[in-house]
C-alpha positions as CSV (number, residue, x, y, z in Angstrom):
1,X,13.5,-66.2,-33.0
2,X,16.5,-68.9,-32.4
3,X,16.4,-69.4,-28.9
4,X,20.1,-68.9,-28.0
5,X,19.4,-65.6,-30.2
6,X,16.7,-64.4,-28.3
7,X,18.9,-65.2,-24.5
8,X,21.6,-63.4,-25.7
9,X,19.5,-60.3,-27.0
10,X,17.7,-60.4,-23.4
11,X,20.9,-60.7,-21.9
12,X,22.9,-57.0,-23.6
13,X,19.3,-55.7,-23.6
14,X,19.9,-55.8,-19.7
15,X,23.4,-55.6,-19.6
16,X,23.1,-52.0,-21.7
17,X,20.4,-50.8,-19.6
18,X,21.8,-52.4,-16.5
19,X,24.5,-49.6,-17.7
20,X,22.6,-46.6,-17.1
21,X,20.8,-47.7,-14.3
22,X,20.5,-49.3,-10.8
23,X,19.1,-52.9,-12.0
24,X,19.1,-55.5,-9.8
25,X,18.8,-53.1,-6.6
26,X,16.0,-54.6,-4.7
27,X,15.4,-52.6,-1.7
28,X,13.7,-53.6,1.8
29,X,10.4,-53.3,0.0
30,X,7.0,-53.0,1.4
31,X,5.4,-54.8,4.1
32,X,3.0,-57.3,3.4
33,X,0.2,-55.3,5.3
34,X,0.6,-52.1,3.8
35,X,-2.1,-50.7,1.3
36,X,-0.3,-51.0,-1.9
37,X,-1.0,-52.7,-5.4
38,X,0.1,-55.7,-6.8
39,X,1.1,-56.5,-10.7
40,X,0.7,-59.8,-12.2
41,X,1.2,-61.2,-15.8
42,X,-0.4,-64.1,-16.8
43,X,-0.3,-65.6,-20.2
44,X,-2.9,-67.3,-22.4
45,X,-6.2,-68.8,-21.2
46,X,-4.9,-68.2,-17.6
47,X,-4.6,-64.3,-18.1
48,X,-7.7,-64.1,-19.1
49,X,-9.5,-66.0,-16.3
50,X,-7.0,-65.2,-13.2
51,X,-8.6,-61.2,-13.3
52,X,-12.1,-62.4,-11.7
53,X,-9.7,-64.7,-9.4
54,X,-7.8,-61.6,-8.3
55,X,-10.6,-59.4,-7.4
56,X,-12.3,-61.7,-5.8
57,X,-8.5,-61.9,-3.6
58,X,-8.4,-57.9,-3.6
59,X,-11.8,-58.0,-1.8
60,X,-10.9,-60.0,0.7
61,X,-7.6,-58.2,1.1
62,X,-8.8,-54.7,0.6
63,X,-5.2,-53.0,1.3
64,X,-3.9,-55.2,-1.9
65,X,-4.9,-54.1,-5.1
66,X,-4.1,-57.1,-7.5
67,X,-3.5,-56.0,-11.3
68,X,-3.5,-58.9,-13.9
69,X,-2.6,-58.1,-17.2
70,X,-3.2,-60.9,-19.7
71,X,-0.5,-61.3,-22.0
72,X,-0.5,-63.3,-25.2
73,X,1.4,-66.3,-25.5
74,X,3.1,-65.4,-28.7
75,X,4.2,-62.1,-27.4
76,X,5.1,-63.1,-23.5
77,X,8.6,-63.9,-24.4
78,X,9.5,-60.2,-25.9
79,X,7.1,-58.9,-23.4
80,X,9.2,-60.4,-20.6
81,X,12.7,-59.5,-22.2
82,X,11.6,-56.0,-23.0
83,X,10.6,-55.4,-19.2
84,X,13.8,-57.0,-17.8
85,X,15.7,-54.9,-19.7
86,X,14.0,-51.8,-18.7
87,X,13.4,-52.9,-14.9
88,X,9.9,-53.6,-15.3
89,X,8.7,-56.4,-15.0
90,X,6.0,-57.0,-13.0
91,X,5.7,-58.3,-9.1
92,X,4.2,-62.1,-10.3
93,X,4.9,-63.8,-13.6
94,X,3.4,-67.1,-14.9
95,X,6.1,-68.5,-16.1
96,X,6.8,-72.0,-17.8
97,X,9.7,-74.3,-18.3
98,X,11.1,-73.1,-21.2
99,X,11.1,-69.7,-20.0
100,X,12.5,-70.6,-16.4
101,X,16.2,-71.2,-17.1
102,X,16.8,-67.9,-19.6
103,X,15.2,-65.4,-16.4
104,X,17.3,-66.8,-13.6
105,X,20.3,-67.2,-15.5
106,X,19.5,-63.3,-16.5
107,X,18.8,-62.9,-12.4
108,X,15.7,-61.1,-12.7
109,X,13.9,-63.6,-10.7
110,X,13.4,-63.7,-6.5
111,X,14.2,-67.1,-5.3
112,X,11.4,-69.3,-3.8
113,X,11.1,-69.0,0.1
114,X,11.3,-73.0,0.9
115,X,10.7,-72.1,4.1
116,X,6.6,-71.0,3.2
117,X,6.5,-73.0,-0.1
118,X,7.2,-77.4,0.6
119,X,8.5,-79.7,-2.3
120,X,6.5,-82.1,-0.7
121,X,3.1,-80.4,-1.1
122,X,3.6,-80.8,-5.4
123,X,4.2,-82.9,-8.2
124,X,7.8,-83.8,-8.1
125,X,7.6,-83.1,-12.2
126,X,5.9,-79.8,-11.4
127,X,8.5,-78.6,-8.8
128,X,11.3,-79.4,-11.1
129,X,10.1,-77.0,-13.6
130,X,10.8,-74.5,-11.3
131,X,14.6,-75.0,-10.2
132,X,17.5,-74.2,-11.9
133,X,21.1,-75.2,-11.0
134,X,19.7,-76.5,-7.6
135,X,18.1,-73.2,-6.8
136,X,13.9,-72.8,-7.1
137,X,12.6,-69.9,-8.9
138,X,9.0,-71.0,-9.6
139,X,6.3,-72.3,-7.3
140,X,4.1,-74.8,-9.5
141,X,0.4,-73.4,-10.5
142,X,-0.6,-76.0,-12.9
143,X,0.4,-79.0,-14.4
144,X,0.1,-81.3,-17.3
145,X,0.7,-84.5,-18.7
146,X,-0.2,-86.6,-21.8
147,X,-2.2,-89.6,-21.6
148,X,-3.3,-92.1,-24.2
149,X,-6.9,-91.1,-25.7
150,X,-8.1,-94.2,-27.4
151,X,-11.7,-94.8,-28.8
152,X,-13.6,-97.8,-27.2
153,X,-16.0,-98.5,-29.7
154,X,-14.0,-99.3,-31.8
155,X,-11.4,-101.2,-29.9
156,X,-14.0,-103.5,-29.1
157,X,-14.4,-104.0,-33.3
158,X,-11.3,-104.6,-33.2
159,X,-11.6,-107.2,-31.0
160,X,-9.1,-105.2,-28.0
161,X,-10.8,-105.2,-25.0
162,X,-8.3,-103.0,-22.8
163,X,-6.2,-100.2,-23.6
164,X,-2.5,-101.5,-24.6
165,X,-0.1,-101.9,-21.5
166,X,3.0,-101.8,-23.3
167,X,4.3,-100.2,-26.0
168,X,4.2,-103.7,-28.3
169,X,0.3,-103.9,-27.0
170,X,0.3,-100.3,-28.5
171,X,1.8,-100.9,-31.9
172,X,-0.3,-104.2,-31.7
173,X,-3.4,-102.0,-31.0
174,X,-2.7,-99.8,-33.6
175,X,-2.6,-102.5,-36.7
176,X,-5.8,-104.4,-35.0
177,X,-7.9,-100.8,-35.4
178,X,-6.6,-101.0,-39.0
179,X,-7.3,-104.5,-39.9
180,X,-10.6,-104.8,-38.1
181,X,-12.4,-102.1,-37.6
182,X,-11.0,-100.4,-40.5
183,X,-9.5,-97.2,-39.6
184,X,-7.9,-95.1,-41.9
185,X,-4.7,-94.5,-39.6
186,X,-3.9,-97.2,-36.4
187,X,-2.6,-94.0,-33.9
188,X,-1.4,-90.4,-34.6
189,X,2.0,-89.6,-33.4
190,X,3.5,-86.4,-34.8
191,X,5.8,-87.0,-38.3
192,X,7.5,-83.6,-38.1
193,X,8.0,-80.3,-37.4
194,X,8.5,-78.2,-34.0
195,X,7.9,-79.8,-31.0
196,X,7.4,-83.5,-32.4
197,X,9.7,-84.2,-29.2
198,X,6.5,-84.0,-27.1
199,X,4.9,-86.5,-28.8
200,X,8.4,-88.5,-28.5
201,X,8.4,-88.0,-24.6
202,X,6.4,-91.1,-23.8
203,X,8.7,-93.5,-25.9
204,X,11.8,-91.9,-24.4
205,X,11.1,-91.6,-21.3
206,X,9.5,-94.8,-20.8
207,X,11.9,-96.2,-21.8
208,X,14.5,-95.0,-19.5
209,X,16.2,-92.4,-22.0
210,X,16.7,-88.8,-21.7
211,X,18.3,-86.1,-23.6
212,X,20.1,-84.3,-21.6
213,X,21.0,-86.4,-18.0
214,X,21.2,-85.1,-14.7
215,X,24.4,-84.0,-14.5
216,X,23.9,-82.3,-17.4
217,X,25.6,-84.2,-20.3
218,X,23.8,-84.9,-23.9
219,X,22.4,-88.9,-23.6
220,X,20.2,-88.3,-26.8
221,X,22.2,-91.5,-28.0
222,X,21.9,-94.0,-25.4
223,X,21.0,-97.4,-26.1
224,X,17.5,-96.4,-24.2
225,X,17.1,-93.2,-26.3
226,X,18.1,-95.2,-29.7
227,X,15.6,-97.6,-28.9
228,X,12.7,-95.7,-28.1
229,X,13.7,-93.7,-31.5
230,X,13.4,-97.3,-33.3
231,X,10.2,-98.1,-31.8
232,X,8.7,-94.3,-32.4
233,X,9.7,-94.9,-36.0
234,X,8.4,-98.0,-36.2
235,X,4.9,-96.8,-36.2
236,X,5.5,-94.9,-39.4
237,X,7.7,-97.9,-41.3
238,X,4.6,-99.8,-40.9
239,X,2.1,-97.4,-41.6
240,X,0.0,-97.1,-38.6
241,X,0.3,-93.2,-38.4
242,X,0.8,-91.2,-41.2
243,X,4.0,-89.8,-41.9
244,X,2.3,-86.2,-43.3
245,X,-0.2,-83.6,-42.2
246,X,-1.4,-80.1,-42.7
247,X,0.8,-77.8,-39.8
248,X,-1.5,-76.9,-37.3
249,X,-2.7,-80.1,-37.5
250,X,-5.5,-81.2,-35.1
251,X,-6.2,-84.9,-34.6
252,X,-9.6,-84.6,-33.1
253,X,-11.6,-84.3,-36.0
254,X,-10.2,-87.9,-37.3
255,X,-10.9,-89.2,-33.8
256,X,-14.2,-88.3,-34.0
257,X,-14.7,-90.0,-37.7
258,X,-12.9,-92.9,-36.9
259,X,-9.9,-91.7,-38.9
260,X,-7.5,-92.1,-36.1
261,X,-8.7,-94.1,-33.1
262,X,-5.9,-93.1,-30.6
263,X,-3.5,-90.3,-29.8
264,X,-1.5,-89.1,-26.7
265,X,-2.6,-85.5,-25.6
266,X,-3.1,-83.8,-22.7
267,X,-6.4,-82.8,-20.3
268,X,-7.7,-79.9,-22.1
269,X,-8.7,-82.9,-24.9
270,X,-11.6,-84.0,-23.0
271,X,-13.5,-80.7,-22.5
272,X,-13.2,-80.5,-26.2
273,X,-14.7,-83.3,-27.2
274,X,-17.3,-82.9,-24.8
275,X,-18.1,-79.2,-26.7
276,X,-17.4,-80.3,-29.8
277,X,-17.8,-84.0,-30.4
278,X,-21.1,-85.0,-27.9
279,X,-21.7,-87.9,-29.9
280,X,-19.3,-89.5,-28.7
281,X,-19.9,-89.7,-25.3
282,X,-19.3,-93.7,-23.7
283,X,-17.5,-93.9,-26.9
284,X,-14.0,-92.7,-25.7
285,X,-11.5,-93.6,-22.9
286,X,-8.3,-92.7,-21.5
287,X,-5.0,-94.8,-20.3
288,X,-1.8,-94.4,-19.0
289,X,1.2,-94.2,-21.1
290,X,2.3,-97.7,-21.8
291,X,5.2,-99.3,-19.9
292,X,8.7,-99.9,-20.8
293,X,10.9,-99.8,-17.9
294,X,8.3,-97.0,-16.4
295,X,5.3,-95.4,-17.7
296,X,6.7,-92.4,-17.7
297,X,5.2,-88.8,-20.0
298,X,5.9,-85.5,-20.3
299,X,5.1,-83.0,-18.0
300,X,3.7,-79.6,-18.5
301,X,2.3,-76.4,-16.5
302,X,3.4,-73.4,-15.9
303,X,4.5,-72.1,-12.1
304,X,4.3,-68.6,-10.5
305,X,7.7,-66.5,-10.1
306,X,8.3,-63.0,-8.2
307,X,10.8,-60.6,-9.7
308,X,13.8,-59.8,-7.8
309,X,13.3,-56.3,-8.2
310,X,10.3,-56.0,-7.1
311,X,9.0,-53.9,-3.9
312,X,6.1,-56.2,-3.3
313,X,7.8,-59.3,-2.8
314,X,6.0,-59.7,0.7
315,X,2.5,-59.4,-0.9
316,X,3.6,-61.2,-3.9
317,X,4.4,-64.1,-1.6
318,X,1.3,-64.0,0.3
319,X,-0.6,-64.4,-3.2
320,X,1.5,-66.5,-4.4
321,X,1.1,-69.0,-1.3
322,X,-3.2,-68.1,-1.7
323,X,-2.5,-69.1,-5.8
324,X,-1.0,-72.4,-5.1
325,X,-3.5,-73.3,-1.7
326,X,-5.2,-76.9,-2.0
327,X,-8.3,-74.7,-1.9
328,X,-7.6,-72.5,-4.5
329,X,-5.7,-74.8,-7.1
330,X,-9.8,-77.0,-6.7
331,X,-11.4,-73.2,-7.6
332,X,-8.4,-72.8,-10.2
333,X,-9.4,-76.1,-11.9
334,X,-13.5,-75.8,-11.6
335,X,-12.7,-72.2,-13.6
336,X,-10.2,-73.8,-16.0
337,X,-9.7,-77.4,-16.2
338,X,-5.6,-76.7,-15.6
339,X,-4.6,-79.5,-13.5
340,X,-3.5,-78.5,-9.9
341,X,-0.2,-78.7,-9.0
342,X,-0.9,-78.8,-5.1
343,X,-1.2,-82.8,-4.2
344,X,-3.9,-81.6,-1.6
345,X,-6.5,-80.5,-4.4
346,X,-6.8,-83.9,-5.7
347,X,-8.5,-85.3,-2.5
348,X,-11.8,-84.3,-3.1
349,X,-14.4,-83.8,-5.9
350,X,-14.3,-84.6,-9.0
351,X,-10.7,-84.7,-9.4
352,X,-10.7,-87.4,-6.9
353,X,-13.9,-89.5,-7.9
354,X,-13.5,-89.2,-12.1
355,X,-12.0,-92.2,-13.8
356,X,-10.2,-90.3,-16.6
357,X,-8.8,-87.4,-14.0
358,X,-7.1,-90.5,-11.9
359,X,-5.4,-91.6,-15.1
360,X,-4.4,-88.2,-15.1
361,X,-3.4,-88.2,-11.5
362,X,-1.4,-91.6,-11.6
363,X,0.3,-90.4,-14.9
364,X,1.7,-86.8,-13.6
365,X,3.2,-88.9,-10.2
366,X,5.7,-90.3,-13.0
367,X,5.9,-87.7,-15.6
368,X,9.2,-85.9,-16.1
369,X,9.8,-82.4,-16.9
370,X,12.5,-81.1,-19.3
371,X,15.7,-79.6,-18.0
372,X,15.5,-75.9,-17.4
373,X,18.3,-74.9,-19.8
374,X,18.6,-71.6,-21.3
375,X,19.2,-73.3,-24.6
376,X,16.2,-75.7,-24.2
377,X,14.4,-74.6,-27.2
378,X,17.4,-75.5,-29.6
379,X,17.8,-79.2,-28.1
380,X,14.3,-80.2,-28.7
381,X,14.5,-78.9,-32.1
382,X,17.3,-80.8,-33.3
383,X,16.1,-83.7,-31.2
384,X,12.9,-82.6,-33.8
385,X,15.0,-82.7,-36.6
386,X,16.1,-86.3,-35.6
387,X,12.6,-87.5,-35.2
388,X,12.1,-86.2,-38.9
389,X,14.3,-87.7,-40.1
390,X,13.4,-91.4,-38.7
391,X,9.5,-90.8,-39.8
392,X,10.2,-90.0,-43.3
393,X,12.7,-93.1,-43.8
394,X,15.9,-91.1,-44.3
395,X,17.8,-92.6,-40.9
396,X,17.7,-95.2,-38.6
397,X,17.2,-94.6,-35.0
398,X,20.5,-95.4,-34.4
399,X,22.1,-92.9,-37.0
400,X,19.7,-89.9,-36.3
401,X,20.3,-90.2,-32.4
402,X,23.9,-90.3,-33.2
403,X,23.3,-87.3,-35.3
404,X,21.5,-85.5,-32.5
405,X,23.9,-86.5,-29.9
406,X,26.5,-84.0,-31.6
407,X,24.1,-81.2,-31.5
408,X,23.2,-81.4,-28.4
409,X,26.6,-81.7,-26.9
410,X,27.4,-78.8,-28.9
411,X,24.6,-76.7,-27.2
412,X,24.7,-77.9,-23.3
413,X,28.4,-76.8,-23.4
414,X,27.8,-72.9,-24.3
């Protein structure tokens, strides 16, 4: 559903029942100590893994009784907008970006006690996620980034002995993998189709652009943005990355063939082709984001919010605060490879002694999270439409970031 559809739909779905009821009420709640239990949503992978994590909290808190109910991504956002509008949601939400700016602005969410929970303590991109219009809703769980995934092996057939520093080194890269060690396809970047933006992220924001600035104004067509629109389409003018594939497209079966020797993706990548592709071991490496003025990527996760009605919001701290520990964000990631959000769990282990988690580590102290606007979802998909546009040949970089520049304008002034 359009996204500006689906806020205003939330928004009279509350508004209607807000009519016959006593939303928003609150109450002094109950104490933190008191025997009482505790519902949690958690979408995804995470639902299904935070239940053993929970019990494990519930028996050394006997008096709390933690609930998780896993909830599918494709139905959390009609999950969430049902339960707003009837008053129940639950006491702790995993809650992303997108998601973030459409529940405070609907004020179903309990502001974040800075007082217990320090900016300092996170990812500056991961604490962003979390705050909108200056106040913080969400306390980062996880994060992510996207990292350059390149294949070794054949680099050095190429005659590349280092992954590519800047973004001409990348292109440059790209056509040497072609000409030498005859790949089919130099890199993958996405031609088209929703969310083609994330793959975008690492041009624009490396090279100083942004889509929306930060005091709220449409900058899709700066002479940063236009640029790194040139240079993203650039890639498919010359034929280094193909300009069509299947949807659903997955560009790890071509990495493992040779087919396409480098692509930016996120951590989850390399516990799959560790399952998957074995042979490949000492085969494969990973690299920051090349560097314009920054190397700067997207950044990804998911944080933890407490609804404002709820009458656990003590408890619902106090797991919140045990969630997002140092301790438990190291458990959190030895159960699911989601990157911790808490600085403090990167100091030991394998997160601190791994070559390819540092590149993951020095990449998410510069990555940049997208504004937490209600009407996110309809930016980056005209910012989508752009891109498509300047893949297939239809527009220059300059004319489709004009083009986007108007509808984006058009939707950060609603």
């Amino acid at each position: 559903m359009h996204r500006t559809a689906r806020t205003v739909s939330a928004a009279l779905a509350i508004s209607l029942a807000c009519g016959l009821t006593a939303c928003g009420s609150g109450g002094e709640g109950v104490a933190a100590d008191a025997e009482q239990t505790l519902t949690v949503w958690a979408m995804g992978a995470e639902g299904e893994k935070l239940g053993a994590v929970a019990a494990e909290y519930t028996k050394a808190n006997p008096k709390i009784d933690v609930k998780v109910t896993p909830i599918g991504w494709d139905v959390a956002h009609q999950k969430l907008v049902s339960a707003a509008a009837a008053g129940t949601l639950p006491d702790v939400m995993q809650m992303g970006s997108t998601y973030m700016g459409e529940f405070a602005e609907l004020g179903v969410l309990e502001p974040v006690d800075t007082k217990t929970f320090d900016k300092k303590d996170f990812f500056p991109a991961g604490w962003e996620q979390g705050v909108v219009d200056g106040e913080v809703y969400g306390v980062p769980w996880y994060v992510d980034t996207r990292v350059l995934y390149y294949r070794t092996d054949l680099a050095r057939k190429a005659g590349v002995g280092k992954p590519p520093a800047t973004f001409a080194e990348l292109e440059s890269m790209a056509a040497a993998y072609q000409d030498k060690a005859k790949t089919k396809w130099g890199i993958y970047l996405q031609p088209r189709g929703l969310d083609t933006v994330q793959s975008f992220y690492p041009f624009l924001y490396s090279a100083g652009g942004e889509i929306v600035d930060k005091n709220g104004k449409a900058a899709v067509n700066s002479p940063a943005a236009v640029g790194a629109f040139e240079q993203y389409g650039a890639f498919f003018d010359k034929g280094l990355s193909t300009k069509s594939v299947q949807p659903g497209y997955d560009p790890l079966k071509d990495f493992n063939t040779g087919n396409v020797p480098m692509f930016f993706s996120g951590p989850w990548i390399r516990t799959l082709i560790d399952e998957q592709y074995p042979d490949l071991k000492g085969k494969w490496a990973v690299a920051n984001v090349p560097t314009g003025k920054s190397s700067t990527s997207m950044a990804g996760g998911s944080s933890l919010v407490i609804s404002k009605d709820s009458e656990h919001k003590a408890a619902a701290k106090e797991f919140v605060a045990h969630l997002t520990s140092a301790q438990a964000q190291a458990d959190w990631y030895r159960r699911t490879h989601d990157l911790p959000a808490n600085l403090a769990a990167w100091s030991s282990g394998e997160l601190a002694e791994d070559p390819g988690m540092k590149v993951f580590f020095q990449q998410m102290k510069t990555a940049k999270s997208t504004p937490t606007l209600p009407t996110w979802s309809e930016i980056s998909a005209s910012v989508d439409t752009a891109l498509e546009s300047v893949t297939q040949g239809k527009a220059s970089g300059r004319e489709a970031a004009g083009k986007a520049q108007a509808g984006v304008e058009d939707l950060v002034s609603r």
